[in-house]
KOLFI-602010 format. One record per residue (C-alpha): residue in one letter; y, z, x. Coordinates in steps of 0.05 Angstrom, whole numbers. Each point is the difference from the previous one (the first is absolute). Example, Ala and Ser with C-alpha at 12.3 -4.5 7.8 and 13.67 -1.06 7.14 Angstrom:
@aa->a, Y->-90, Z->156, X->246
@aa->s, Y->69, Z->-13, X->27
END
This chain:
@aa->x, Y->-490, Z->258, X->-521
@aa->x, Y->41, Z->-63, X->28
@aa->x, Y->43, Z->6, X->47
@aa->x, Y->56, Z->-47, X->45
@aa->x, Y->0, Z->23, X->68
@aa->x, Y->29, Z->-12, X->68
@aa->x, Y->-60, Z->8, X->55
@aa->x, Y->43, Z->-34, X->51
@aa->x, Y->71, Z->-4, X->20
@aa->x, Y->28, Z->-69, X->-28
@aa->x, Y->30, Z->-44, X->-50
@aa->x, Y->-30, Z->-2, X->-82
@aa->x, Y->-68, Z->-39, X->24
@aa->x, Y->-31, Z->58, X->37
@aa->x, Y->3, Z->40, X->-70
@aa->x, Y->-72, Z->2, X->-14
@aa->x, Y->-17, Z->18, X->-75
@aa->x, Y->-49, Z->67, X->-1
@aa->x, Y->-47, Z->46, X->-36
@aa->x, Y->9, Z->71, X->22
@aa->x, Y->-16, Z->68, X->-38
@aa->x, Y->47, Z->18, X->-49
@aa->x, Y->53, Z->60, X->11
@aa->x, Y->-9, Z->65, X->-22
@aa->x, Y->56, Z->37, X->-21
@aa->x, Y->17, Z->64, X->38
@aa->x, Y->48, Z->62, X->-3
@aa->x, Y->59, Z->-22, X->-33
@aa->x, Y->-20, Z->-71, X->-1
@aa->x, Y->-20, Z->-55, X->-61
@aa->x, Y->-41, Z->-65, X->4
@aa->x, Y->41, Z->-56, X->-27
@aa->x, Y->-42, Z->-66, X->-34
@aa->x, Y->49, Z->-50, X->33
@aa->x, Y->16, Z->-48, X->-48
@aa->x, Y->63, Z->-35, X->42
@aa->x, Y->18, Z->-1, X->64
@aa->x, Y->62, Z->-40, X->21
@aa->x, Y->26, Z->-24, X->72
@aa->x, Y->50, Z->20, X->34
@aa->x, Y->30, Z->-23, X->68
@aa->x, Y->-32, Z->63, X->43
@aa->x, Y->-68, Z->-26, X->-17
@aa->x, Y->11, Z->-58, X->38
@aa->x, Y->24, Z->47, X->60
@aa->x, Y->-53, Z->55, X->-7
@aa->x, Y->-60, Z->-47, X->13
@aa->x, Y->38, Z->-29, X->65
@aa->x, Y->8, Z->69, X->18
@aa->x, Y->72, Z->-3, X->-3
@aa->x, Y->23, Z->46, X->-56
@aa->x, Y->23, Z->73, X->17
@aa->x, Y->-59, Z->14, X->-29
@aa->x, Y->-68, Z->-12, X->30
@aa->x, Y->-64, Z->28, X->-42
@aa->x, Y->-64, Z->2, X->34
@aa->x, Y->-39, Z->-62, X->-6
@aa->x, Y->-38, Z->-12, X->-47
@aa->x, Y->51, Z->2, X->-52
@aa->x, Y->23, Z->-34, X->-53
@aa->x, Y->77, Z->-28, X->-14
@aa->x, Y->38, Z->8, X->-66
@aa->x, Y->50, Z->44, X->3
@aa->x, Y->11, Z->20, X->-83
@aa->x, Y->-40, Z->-18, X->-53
@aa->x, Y->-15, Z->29, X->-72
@aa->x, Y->-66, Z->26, X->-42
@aa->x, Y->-28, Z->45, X->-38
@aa->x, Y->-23, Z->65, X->24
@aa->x, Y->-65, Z->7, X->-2
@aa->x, Y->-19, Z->58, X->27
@aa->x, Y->40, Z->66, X->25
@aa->x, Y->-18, Z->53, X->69
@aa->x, Y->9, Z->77, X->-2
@aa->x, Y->74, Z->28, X->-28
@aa->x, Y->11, Z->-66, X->-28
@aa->x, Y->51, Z->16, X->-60
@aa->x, Y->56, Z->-47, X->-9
@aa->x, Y->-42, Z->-62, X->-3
@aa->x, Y->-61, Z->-2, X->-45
@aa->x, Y->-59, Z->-57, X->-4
@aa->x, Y->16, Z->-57, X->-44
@aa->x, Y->74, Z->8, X->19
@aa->x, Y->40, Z->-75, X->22
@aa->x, Y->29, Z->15, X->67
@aa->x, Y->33, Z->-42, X->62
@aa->x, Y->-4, Z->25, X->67
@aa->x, Y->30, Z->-18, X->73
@aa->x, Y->-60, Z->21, X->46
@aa->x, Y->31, Z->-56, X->64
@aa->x, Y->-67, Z->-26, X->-3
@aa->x, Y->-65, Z->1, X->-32
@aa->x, Y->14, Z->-32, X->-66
@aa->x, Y->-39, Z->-67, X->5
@aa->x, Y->-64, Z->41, X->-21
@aa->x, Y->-18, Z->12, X->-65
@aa->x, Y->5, Z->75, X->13
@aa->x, Y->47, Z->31, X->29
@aa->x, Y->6, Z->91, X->14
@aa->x, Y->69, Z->20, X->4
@aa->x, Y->37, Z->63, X->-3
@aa->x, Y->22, Z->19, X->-76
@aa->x, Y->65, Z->15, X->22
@aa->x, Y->16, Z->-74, X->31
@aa->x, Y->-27, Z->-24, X->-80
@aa->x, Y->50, Z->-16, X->-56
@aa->x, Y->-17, Z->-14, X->-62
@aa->x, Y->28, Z->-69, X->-29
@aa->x, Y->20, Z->-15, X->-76
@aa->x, Y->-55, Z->-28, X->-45
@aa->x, Y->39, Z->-70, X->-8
@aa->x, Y->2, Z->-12, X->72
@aa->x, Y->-48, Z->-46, X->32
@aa->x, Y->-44, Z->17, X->52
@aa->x, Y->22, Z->-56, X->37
@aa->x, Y->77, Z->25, X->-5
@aa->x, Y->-14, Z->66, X->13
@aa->x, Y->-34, Z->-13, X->69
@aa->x, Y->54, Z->-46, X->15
@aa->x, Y->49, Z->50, X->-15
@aa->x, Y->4, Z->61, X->42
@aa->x, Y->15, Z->-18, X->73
@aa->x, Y->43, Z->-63, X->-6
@aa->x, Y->48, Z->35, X->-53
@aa->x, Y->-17, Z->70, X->29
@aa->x, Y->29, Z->-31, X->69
@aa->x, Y->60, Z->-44, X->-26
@aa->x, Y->26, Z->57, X->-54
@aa->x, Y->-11, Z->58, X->70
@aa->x, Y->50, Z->-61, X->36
@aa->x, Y->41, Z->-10, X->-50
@aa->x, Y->12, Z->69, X->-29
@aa->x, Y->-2, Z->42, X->55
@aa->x, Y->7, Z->-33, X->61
@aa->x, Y->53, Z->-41, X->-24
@aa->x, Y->30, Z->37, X->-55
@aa->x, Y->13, Z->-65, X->-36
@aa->x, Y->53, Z->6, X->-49
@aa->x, Y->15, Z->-44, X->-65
@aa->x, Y->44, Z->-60, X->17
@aa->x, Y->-17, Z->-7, X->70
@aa->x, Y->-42, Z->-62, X->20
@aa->x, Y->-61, Z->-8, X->28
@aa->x, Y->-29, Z->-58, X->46
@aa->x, Y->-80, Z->7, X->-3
@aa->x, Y->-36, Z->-36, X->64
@aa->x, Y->-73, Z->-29, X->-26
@aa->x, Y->20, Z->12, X->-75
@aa->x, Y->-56, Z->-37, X->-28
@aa->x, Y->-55, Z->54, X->36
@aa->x, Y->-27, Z->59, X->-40
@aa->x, Y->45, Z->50, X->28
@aa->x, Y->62, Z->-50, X->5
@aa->x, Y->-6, Z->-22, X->-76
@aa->x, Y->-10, Z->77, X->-11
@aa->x, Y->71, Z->5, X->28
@aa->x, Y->29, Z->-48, X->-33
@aa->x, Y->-19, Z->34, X->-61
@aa->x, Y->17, Z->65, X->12
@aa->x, Y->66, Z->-21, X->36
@aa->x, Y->21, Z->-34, X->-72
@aa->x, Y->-26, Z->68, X->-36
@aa->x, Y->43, Z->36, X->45
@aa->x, Y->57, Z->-39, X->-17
@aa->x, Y->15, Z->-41, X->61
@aa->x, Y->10, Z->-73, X->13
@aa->x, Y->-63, Z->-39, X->25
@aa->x, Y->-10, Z->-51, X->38
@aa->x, Y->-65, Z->-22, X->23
@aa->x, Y->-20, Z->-32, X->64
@aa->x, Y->-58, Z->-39, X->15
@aa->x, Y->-33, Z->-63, X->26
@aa->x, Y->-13, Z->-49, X->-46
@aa->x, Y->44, Z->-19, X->-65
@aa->x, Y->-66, Z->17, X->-41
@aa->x, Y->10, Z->71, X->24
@aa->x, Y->72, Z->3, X->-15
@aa->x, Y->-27, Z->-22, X->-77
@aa->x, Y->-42, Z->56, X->4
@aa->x, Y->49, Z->47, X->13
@aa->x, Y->50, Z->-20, X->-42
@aa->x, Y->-53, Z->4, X->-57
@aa->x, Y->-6, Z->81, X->19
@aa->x, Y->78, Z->17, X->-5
@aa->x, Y->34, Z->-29, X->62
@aa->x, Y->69, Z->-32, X->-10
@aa->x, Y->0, Z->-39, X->58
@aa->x, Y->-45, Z->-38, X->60
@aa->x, Y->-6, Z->-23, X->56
@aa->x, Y->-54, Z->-44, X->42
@aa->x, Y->-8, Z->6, X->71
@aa->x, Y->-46, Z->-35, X->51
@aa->x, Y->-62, Z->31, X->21
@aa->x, Y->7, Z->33, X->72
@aa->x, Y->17, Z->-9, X->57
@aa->x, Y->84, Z->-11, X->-16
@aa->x, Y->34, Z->-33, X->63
@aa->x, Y->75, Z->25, X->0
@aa->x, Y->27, Z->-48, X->-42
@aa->x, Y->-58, Z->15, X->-54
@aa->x, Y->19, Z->76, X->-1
@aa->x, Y->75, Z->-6, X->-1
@aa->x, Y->-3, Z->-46, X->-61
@aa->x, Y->-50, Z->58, X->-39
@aa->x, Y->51, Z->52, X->22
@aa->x, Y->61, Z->-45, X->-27
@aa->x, Y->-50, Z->-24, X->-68
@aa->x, Y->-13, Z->86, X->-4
@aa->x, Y->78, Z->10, X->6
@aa->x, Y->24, Z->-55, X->-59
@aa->x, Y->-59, Z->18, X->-48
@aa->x, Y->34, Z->71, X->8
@aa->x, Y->66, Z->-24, X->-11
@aa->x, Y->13, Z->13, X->72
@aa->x, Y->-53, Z->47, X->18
@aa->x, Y->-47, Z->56, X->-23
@aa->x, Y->-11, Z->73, X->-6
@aa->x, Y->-73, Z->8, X->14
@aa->x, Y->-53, Z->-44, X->32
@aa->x, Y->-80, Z->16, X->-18
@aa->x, Y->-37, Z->-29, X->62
@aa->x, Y->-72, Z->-13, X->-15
@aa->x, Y->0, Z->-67, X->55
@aa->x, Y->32, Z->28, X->58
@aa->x, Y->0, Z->-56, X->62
@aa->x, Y->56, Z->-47, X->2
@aa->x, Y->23, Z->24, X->-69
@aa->x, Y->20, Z->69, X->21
@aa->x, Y->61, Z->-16, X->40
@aa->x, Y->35, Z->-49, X->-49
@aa->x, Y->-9, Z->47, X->-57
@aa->x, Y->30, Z->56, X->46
@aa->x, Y->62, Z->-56, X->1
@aa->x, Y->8, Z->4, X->-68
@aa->x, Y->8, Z->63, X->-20
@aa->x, Y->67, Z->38, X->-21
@aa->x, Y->32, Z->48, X->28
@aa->x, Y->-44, Z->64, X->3
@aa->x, Y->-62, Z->-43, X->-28
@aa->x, Y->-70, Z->30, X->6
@aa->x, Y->-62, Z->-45, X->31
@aa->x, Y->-65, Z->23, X->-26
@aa->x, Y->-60, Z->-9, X->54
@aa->x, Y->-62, Z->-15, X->-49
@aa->x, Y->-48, Z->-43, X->45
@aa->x, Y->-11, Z->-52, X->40
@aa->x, Y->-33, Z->-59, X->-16
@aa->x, Y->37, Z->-46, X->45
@aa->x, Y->1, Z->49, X->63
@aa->x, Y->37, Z->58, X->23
@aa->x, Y->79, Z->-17, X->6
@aa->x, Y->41, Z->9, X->52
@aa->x, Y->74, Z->22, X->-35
@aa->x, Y->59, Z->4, X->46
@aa->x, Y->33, Z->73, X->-14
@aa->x, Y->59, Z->-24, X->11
@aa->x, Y->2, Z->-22, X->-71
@aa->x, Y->-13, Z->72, X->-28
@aa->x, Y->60, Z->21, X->39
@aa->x, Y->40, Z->-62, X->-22
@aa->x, Y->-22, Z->10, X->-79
@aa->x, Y->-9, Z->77, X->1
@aa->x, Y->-60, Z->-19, X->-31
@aa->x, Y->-67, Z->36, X->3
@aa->x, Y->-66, Z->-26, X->17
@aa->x, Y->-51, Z->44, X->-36
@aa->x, Y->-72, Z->0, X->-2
@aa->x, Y->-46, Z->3, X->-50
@aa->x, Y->-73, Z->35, X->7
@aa->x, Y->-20, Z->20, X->-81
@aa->x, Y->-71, Z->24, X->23
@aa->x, Y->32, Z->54, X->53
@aa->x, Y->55, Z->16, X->-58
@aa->x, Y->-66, Z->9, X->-53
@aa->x, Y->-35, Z->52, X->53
@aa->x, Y->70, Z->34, X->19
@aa->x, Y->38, Z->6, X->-67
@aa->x, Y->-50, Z->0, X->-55
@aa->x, Y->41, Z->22, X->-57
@aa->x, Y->52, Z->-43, X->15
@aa->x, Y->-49, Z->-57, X->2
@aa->x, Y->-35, Z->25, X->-71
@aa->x, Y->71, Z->5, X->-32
@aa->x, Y->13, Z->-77, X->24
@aa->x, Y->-67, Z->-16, X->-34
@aa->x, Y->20, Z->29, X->-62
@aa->x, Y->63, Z->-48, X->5
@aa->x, Y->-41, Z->-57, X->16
@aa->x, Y->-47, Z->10, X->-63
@aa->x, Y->65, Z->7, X->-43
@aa->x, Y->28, Z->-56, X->23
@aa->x, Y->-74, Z->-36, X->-7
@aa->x, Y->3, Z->30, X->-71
@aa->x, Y->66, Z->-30, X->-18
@aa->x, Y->-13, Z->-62, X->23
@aa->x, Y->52, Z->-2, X->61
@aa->x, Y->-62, Z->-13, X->53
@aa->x, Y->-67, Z->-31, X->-4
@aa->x, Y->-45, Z->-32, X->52
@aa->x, Y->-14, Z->-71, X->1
@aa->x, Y->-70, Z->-14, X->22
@aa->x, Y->-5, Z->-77, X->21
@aa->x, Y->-66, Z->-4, X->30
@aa->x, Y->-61, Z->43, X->-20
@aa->x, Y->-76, Z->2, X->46
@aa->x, Y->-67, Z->23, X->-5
@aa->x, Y->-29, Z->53, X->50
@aa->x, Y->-34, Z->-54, X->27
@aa->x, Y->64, Z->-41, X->22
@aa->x, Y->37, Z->59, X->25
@aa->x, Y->19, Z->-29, X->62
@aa->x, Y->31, Z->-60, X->-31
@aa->x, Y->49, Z->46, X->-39
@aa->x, Y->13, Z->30, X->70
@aa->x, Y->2, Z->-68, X->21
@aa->x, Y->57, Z->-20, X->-43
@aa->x, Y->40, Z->50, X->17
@aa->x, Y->-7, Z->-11, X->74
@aa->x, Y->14, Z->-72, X->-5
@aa->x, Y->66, Z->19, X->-42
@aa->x, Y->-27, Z->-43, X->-59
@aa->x, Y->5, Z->57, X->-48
@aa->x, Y->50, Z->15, X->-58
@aa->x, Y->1, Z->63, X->-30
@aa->x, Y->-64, Z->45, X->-12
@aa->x, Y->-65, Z->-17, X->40
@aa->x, Y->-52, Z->33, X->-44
@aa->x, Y->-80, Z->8, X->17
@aa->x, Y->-34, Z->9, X->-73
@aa->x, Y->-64, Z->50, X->15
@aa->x, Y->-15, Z->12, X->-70
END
């Protein structure tokens, strides 16, 4: 079978497409037919080797995709072949097989697109863990979401509207803002690309502030750099900051402004919340397929890739080109 790998630590061109023997399914395992894979920002870390995460080389990235089972290991029972699944592996899903465990399958509705459904678990998995539980996001509060127009940004905006909070959608072009405002956002804002002098940072902070009618209750930070602080700036009185990722680079936030705003700073780490509190994690799925049901969430995939170009869709997300879903079509 075919196969994206990384041989080499690097950037998308030392991906090298492959044929290596197809999986076999083991103890509690099935063999997924990949039919979608879609990118996500730890690809671009994980072959630079700077995700948490570093696989033995060689491996391939893709962190979720969906198929259809195609073939099931020993004690195999709640997932059968034939069966429409998704998956979050963390890598290996730029192949067009894939052997997972059964238990890190679910099975997706028969109306839902392959390419949806492997754009669907970790970006809303991730912003609905934030928003829910880390930030216990309540209706009427608002919400200020850093890099709205990325997968799990505009997955935020979404479900920050489903949960019944204000939106407003940061990003860095006007075209972004559209985007956003298309997907449920009631407000935007465009900021410069990084680095922000001073003056660049206290006019986001005071832009964050009026857009919130003088501030806001919760900031999702999928940026970080010289966005962080500002957005700290603008929150309310006991506001939460959600730590997501860092595009931009690893901030540097004074504490002083916790103290000042008895706000919280809380991270975010979905995978280690999947591994530590799986029913909690399989009763925010259900939600998510509810709210996918009823229309209140839906991916929007904006650029779609064969195998063979799998390191331009990696590309485009490294060069902070993309908006929305990222998707690699295998089948």
């Amino acid at each position: 079978m075919k196969t994206l790998q990384s041989v080499e630590v690097g950037g998308p061109e030392t991906l090298v497409l492959s044929d290596v023997d197809a999986p076999v399914a083991g103890v509690g395992e099935v063999v997924i037919d990949v039919h979608a894979a879609s990118v996500n920002y730890p690809d671009v870390l994980i072959i630079e080797d700077l995700y948490q995460v570093k696989p033995p080389r060689p491996f391939a990235p893709g962190a979720e995709l969906a198929g259809v089972v195609s073939s099931v290991g020993e004690g195999v029972t709640t997932t059968a072949v034939g069966d429409r699944v998704l998956a979050a592996p963390g890598h290996g899903a730029m192949a067009e097989q894939i052997v997972v465990p059964a238990e890190h399958c679910y099975g997706i509705p028969d109306d839902m697109p392959f390419d949806e459904a492997a754009s669907f678990l970790l970006t809303y998995g991730t912003s609905h863990y934030a928003l829910r539980n880390r930030a216990n996001a309540q209706p009427g509060e608002t919400l200020f979401v850093l890099g709205a127009a990325g997968g799990v940004g505009l997955a935020a905006v979404q479900l920050g509207k489903a949960m019944g909070l204000t939106v407003i959608a940061g990003c860095s072009s006007q075209e972004k803002v559209d985007l956003c405002m298309e997907n449920a956002a009631d407000a935007g804002i465009v900021y410069p690309r990084g680095p922000l002098d001073r003056d660049q940072q206290k006019a986001l902070s005071a832009d964050i502030k009026a857009a919130g009618g003088g501030g806001v209750d919760i900031v999702f930070d999928a940026v970080g750099g010289d966005f962080a602080e500002p957005s700290v700036r603008a929150l309310n009185w006991e506001g939460r900051f959600l730590v997501i990722g860092f595009p931009a680079g690893i901030p540097s936030i004074p504490l002083n402004l916790a103290l000042l705003k008895s706000c919280q700073i809380v991270g975010v780490f979905w995978g280690m919340f999947v591994f530590t509190q799986p029913d909690a994690n399989n009763a925010n799925v259900d939600e998510l397929f509810s709210m996918y049901s009823a229309g209140q969430i839906k991916p929007h995939v904006t650029s779609r890739y064969p195998l063979s170009a799998g390191a331009d869709a990696i590309r485009e997300l490294a060069e902070r080109r993309a908006k929305g879903k990222v998707v690699v079509e295998i089948r």
